[in-house]
Backbone as XML, in Angstrom:
<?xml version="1.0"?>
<chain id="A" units="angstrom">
  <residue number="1" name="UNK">
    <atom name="N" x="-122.154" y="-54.970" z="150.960"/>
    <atom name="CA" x="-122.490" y="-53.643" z="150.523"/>
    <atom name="C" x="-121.465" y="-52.653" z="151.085"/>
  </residue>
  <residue number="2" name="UNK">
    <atom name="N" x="-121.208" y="-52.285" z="150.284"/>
    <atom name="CA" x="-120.250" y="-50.689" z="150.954"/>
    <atom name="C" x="-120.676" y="-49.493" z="151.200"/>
  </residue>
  <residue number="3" name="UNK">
    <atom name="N" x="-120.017" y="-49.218" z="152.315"/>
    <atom name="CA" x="-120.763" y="-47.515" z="152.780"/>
    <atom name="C" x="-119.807" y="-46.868" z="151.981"/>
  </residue>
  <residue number="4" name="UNK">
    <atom name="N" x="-120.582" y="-45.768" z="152.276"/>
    <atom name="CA" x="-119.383" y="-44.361" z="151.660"/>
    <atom name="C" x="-119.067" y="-43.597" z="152.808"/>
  </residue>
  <residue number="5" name="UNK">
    <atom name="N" x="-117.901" y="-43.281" z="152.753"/>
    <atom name="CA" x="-117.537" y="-42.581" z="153.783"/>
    <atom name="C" x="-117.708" y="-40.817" z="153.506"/>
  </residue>
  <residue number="6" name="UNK">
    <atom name="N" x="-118.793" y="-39.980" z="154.328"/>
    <atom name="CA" x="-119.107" y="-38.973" z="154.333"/>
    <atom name="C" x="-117.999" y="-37.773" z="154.711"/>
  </residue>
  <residue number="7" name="UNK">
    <atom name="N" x="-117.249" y="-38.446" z="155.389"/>
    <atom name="CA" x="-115.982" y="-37.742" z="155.814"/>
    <atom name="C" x="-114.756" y="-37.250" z="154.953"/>
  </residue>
  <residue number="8" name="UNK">
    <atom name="N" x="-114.740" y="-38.597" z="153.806"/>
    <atom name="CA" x="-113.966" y="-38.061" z="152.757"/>
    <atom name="C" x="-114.105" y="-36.588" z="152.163"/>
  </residue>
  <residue number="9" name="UNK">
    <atom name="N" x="-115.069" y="-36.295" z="151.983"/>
    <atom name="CA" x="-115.697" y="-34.980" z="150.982"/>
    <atom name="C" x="-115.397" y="-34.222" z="151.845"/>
  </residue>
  <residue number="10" name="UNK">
    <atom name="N" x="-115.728" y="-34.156" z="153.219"/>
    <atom name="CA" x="-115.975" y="-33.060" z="154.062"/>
    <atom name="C" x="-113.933" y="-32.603" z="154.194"/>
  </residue>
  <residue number="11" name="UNK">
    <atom name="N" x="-113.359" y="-33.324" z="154.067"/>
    <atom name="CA" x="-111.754" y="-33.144" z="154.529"/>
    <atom name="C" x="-110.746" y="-32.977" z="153.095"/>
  </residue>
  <residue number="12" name="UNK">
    <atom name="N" x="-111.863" y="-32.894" z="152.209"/>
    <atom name="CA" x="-111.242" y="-32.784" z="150.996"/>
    <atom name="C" x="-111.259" y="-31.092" z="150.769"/>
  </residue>
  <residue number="13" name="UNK">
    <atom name="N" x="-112.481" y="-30.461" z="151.348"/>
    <atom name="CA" x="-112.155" y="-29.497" z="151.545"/>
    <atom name="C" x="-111.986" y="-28.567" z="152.533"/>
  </residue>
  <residue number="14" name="UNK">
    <atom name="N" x="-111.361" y="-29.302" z="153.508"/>
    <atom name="CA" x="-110.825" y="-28.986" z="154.248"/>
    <atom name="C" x="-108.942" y="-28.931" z="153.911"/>
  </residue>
  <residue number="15" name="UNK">
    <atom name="N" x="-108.929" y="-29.561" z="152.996"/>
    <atom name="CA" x="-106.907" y="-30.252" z="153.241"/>
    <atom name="C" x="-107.409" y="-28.552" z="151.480"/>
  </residue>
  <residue number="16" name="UNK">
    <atom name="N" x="-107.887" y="-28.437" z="150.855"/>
    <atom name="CA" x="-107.668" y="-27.258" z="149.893"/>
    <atom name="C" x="-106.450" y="-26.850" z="149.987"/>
  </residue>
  <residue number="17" name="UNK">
    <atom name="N" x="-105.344" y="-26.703" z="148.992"/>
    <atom name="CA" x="-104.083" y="-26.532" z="149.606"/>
    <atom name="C" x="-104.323" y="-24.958" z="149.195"/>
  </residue>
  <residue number="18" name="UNK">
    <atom name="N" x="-104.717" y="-23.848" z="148.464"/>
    <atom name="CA" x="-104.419" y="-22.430" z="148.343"/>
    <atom name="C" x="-105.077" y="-22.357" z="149.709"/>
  </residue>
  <residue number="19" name="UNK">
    <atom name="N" x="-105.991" y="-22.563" z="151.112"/>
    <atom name="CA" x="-106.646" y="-21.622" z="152.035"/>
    <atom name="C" x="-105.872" y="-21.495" z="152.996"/>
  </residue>
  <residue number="20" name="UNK">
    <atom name="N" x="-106.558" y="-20.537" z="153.462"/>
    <atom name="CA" x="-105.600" y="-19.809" z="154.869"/>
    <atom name="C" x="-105.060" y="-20.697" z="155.681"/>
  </residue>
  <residue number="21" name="UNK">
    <atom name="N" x="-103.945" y="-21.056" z="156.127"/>
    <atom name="CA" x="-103.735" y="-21.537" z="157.398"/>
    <atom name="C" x="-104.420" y="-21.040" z="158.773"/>
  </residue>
  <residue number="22" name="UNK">
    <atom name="N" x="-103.985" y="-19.447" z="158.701"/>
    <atom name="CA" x="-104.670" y="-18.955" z="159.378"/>
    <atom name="C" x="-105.576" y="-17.926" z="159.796"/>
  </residue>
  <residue number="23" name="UNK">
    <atom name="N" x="-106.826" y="-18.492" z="159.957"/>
    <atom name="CA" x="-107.874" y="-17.819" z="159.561"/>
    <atom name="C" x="-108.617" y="-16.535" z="160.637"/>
  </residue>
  <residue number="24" name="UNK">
    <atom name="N" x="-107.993" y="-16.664" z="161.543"/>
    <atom name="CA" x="-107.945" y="-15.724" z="162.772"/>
    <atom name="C" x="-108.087" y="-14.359" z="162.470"/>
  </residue>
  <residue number="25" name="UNK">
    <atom name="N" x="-107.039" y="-14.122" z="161.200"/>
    <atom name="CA" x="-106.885" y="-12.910" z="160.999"/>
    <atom name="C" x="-107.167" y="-12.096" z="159.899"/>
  </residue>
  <residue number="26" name="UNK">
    <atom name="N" x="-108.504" y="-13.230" z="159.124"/>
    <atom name="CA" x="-109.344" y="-13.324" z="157.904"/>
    <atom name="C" x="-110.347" y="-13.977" z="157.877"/>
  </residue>
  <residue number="27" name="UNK">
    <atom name="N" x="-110.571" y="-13.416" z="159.045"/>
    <atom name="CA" x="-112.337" y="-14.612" z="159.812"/>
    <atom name="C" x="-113.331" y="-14.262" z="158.848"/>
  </residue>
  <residue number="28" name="UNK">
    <atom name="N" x="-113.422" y="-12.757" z="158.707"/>
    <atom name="CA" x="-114.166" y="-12.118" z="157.701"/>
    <atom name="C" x="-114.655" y="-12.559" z="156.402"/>
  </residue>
  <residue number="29" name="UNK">
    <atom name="N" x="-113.843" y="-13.057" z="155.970"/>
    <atom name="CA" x="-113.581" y="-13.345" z="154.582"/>
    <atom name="C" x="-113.953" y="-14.451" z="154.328"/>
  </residue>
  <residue number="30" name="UNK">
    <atom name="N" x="-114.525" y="-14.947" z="152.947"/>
    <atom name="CA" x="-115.003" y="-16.270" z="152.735"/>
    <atom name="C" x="-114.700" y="-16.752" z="151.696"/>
  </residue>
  <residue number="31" name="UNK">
    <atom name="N" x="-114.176" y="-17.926" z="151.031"/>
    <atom name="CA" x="-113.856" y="-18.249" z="149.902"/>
    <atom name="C" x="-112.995" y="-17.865" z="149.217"/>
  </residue>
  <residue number="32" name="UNK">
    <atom name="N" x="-113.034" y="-16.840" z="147.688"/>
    <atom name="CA" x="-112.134" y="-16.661" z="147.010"/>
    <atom name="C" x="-111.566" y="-15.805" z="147.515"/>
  </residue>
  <residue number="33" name="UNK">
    <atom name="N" x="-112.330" y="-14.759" z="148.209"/>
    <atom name="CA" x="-111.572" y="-12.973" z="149.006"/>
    <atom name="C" x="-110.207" y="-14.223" z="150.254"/>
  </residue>
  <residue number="34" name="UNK">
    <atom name="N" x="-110.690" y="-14.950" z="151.018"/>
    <atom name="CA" x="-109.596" y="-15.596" z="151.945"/>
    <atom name="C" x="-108.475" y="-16.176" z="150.725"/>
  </residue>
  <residue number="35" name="UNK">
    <atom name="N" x="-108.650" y="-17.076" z="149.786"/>
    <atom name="CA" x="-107.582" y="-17.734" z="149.037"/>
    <atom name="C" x="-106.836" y="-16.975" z="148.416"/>
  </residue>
  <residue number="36" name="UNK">
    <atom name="N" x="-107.144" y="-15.549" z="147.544"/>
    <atom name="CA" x="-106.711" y="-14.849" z="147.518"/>
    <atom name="C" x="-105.822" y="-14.184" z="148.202"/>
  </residue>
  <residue number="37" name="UNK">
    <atom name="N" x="-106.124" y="-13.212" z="149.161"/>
    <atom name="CA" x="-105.640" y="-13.046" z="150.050"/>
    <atom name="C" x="-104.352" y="-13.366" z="150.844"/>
  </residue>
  <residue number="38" name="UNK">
    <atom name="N" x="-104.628" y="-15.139" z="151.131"/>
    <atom name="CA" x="-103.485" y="-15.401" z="151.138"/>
    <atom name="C" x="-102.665" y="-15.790" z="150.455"/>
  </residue>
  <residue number="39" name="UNK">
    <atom name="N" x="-102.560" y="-16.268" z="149.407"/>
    <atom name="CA" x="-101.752" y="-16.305" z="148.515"/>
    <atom name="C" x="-101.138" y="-14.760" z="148.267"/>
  </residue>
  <residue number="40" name="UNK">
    <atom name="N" x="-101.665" y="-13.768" z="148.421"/>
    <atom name="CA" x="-101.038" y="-12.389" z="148.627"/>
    <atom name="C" x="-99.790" y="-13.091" z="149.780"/>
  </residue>
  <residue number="41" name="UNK">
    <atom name="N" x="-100.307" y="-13.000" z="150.459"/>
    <atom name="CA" x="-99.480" y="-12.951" z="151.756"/>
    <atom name="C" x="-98.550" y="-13.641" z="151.886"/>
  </residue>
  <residue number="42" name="UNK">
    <atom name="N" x="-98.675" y="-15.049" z="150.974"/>
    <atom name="CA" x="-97.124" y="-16.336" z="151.019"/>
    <atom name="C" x="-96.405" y="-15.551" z="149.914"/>
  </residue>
  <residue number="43" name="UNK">
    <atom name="N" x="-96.786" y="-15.109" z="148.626"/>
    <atom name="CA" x="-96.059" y="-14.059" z="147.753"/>
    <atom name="C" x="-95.115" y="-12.658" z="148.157"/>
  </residue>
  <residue number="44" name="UNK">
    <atom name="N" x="-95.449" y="-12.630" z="149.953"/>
    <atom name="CA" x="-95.127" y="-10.711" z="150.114"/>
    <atom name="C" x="-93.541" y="-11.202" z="150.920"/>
  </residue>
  <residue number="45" name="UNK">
    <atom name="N" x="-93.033" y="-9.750" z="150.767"/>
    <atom name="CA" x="-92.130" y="-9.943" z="151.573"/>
    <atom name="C" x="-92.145" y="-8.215" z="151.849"/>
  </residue>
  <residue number="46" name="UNK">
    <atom name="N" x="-92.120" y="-7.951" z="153.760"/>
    <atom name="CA" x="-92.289" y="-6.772" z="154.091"/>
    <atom name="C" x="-93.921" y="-6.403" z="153.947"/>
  </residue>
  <residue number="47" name="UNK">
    <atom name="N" x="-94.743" y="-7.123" z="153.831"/>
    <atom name="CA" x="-95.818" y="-6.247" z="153.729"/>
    <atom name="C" x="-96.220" y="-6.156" z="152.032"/>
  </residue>
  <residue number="48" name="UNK">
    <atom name="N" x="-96.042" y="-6.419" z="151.063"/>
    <atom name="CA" x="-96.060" y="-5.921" z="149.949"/>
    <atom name="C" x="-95.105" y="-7.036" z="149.102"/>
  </residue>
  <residue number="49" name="UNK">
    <atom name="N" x="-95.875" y="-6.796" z="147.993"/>
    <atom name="CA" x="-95.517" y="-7.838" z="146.495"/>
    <atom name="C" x="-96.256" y="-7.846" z="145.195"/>
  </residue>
  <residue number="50" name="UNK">
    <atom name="N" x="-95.378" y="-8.219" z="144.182"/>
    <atom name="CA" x="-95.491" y="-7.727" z="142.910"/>
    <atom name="C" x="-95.756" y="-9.017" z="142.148"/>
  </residue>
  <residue number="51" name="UNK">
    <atom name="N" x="-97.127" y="-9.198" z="141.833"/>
    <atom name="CA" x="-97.397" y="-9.995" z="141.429"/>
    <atom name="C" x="-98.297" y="-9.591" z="140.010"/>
  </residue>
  <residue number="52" name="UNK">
    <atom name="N" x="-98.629" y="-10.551" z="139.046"/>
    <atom name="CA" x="-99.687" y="-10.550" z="137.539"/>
    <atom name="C" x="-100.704" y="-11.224" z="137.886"/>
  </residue>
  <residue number="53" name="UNK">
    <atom name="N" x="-101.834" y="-10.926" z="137.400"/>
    <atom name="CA" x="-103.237" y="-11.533" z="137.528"/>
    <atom name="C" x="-102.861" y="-12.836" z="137.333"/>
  </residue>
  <residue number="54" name="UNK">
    <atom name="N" x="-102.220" y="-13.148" z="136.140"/>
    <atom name="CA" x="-101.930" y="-14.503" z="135.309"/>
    <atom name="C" x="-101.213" y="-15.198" z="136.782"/>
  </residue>
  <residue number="55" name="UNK">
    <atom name="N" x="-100.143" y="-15.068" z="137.418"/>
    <atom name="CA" x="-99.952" y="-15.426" z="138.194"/>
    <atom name="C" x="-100.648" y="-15.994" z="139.691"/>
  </residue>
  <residue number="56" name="UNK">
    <atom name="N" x="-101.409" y="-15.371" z="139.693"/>
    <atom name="CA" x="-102.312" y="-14.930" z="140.805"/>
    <atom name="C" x="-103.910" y="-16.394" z="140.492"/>
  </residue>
  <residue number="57" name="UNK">
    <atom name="N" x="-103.934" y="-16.259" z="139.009"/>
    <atom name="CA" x="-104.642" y="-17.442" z="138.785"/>
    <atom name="C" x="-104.294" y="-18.584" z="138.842"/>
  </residue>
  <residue number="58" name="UNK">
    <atom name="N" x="-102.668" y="-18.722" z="138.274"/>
    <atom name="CA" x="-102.244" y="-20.440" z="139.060"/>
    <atom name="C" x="-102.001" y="-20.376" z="139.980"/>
  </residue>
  <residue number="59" name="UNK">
    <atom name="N" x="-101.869" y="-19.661" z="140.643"/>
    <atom name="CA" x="-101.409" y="-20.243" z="142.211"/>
    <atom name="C" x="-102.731" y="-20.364" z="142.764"/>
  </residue>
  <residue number="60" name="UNK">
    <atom name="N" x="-104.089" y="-20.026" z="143.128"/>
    <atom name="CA" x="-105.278" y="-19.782" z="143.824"/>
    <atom name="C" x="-106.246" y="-20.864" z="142.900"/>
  </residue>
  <residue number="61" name="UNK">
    <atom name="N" x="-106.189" y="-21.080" z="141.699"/>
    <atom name="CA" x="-106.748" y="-22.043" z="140.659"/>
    <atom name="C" x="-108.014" y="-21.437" z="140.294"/>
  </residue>
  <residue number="62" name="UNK">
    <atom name="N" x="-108.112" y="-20.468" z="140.590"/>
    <atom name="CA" x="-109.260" y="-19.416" z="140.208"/>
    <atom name="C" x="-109.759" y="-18.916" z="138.956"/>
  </residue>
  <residue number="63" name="UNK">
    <atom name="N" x="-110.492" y="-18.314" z="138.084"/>
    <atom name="CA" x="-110.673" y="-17.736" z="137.104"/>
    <atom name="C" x="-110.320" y="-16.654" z="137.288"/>
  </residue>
  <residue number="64" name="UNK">
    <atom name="N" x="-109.461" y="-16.185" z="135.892"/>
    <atom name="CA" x="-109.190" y="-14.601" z="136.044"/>
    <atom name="C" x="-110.026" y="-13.660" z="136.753"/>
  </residue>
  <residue number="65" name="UNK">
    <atom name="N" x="-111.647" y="-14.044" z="135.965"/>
    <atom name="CA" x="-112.271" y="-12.968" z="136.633"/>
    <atom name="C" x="-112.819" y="-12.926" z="138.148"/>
  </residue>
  <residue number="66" name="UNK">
    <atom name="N" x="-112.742" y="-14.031" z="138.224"/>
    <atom name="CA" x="-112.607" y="-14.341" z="139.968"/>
    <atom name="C" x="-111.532" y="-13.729" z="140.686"/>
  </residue>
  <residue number="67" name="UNK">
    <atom name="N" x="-110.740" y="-13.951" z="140.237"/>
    <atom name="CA" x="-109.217" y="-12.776" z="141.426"/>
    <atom name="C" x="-109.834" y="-11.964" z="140.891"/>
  </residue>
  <residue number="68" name="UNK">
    <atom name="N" x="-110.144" y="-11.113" z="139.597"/>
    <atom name="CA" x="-110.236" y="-9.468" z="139.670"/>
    <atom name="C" x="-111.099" y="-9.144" z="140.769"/>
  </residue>
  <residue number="69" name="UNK">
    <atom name="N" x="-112.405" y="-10.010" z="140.433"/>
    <atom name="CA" x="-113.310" y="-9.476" z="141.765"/>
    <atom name="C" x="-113.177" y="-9.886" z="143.158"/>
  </residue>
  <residue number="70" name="UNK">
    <atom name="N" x="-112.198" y="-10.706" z="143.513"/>
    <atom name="CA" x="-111.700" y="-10.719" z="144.990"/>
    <atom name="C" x="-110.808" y="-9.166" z="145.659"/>
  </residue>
  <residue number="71" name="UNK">
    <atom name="N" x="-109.906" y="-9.294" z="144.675"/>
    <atom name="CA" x="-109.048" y="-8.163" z="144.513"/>
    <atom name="C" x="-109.749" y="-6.889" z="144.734"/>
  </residue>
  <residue number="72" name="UNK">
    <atom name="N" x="-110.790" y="-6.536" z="144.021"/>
    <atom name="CA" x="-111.504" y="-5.234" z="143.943"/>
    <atom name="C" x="-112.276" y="-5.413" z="145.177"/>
  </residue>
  <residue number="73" name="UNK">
    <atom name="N" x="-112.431" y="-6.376" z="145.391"/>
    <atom name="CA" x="-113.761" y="-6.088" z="147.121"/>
    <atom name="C" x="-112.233" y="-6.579" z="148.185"/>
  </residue>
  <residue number="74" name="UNK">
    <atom name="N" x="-111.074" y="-6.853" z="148.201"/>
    <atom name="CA" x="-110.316" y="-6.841" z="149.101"/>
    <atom name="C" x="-109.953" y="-5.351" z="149.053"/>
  </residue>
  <residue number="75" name="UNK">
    <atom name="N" x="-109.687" y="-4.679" z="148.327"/>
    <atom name="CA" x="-108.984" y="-3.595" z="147.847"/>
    <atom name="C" x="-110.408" y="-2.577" z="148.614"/>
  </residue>
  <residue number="76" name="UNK">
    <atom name="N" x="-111.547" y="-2.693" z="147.951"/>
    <atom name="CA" x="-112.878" y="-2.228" z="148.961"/>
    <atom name="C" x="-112.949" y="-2.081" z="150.408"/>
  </residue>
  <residue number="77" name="UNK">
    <atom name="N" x="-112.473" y="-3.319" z="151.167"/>
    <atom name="CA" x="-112.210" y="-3.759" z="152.302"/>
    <atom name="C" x="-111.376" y="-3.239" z="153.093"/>
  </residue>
  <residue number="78" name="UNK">
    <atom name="N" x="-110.578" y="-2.653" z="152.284"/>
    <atom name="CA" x="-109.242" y="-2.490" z="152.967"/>
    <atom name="C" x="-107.934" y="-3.058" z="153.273"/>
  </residue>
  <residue number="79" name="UNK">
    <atom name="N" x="-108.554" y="-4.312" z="152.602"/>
    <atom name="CA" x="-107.439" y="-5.390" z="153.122"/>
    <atom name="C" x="-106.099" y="-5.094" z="152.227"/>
  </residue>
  <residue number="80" name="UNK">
    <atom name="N" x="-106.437" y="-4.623" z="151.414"/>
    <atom name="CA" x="-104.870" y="-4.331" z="150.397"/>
    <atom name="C" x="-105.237" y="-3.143" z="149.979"/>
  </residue>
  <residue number="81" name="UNK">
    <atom name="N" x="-104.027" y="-2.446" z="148.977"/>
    <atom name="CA" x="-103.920" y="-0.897" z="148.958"/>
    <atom name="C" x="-102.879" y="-1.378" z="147.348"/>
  </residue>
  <residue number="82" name="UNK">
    <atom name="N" x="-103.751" y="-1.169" z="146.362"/>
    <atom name="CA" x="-103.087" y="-1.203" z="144.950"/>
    <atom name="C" x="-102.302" y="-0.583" z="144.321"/>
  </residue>
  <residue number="83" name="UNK">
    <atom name="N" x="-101.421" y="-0.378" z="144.048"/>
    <atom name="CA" x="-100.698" y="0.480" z="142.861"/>
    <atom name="C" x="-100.388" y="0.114" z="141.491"/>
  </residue>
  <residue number="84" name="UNK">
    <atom name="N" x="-101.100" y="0.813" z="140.829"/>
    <atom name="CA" x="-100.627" y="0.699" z="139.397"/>
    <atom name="C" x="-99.191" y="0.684" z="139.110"/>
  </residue>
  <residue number="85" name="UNK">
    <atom name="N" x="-98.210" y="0.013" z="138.129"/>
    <atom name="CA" x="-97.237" y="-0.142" z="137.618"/>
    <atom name="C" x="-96.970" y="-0.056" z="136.160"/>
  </residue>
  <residue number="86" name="UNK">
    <atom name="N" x="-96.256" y="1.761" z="135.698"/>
    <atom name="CA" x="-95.841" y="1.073" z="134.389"/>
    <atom name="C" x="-94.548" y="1.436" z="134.052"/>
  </residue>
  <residue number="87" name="UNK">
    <atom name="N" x="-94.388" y="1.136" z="132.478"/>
    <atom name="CA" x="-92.603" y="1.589" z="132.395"/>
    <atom name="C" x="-92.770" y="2.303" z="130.663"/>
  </residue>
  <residue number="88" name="UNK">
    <atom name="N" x="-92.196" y="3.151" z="130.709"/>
    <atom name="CA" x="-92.317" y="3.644" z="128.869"/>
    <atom name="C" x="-91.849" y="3.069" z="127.714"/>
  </residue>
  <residue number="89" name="UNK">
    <atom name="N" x="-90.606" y="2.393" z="128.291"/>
    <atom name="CA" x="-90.595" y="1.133" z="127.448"/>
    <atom name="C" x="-91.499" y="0.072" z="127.334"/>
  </residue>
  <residue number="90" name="UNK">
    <atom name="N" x="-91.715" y="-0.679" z="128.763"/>
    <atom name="CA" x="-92.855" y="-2.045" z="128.225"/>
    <atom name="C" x="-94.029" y="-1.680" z="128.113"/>
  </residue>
  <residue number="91" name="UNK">
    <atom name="N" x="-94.556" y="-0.586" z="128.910"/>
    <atom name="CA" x="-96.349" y="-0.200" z="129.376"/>
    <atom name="C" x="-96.511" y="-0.745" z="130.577"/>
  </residue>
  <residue number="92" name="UNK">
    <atom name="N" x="-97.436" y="-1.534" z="130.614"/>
    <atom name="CA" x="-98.002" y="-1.796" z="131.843"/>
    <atom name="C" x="-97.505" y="-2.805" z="132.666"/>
  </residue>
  <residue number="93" name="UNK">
    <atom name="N" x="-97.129" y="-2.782" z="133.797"/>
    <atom name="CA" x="-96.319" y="-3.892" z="134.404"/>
    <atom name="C" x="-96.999" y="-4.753" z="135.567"/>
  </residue>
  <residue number="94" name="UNK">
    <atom name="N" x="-96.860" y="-5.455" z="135.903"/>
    <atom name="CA" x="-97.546" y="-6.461" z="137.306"/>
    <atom name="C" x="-97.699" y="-5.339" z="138.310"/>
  </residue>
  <residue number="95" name="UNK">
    <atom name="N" x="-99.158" y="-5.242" z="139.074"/>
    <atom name="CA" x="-99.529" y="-4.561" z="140.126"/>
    <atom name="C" x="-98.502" y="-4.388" z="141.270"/>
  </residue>
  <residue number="96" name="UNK">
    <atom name="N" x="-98.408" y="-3.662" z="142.107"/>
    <atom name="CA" x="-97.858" y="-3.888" z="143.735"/>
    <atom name="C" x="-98.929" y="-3.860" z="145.015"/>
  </residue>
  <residue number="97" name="UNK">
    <atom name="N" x="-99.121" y="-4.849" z="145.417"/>
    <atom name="CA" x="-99.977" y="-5.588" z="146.661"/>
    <atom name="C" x="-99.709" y="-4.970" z="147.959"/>
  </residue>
  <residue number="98" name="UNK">
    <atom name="N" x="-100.050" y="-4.226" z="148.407"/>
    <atom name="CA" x="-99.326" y="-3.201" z="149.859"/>
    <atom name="C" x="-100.501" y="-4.493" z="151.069"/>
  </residue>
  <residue number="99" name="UNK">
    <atom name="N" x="-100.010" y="-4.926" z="151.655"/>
    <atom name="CA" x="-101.138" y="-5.994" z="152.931"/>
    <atom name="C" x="-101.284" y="-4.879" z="153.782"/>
  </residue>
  <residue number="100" name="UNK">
    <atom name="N" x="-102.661" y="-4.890" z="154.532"/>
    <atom name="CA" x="-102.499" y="-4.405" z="155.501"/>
    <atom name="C" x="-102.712" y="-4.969" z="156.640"/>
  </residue>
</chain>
């Protein structure tokens, strides 16, 4: 008879490759607001980065409307500081991500 090993599952999500490395400084945060998040943060350079929702969904493997609402309660939080982006030629362009 074979056991199952209970440990598998438990380290499967643990090894999640979008979550924080480090969580010290996003203890707060749980789930999609942390994966988010950091994936902000491997994207920034200086503090800040210009990223598309569309983007933001493959990298985190999330549903669109899942980043919007991470985004809007990080943005709530404080944890980021949004700016709209547009241009008169294209319209509307990829957000800018300010970390704080």
């Amino acid at each position: 008879m074979r056991q199952t090993n209970s440990t598998s599952v438990k380290n499967s999500a643990i090894s999640k490759p979008n979550q924080a490395k480090n969580t010290s400084l996003i203890s707060g945060l749980s789930g999609s607001l942390r994966d988010i998040l950091d994936s902000l943060r491997k994207l920034s350079t200086r503090n800040s980065c210009i990223v598309s929702i569309k983007t933001l969904v493959k990298i985190s493997g999330y549903t669109r409307s899942t980043v919007q609402r991470a985004l809007k309660k990080l943005k709530e939080e404080k944890y980021i500081l949004v700016k709209r982006r547009s241009s008169n030629e294209k319209g509307n362009l990829p957000n800018c991500y300010i970390l704080k």
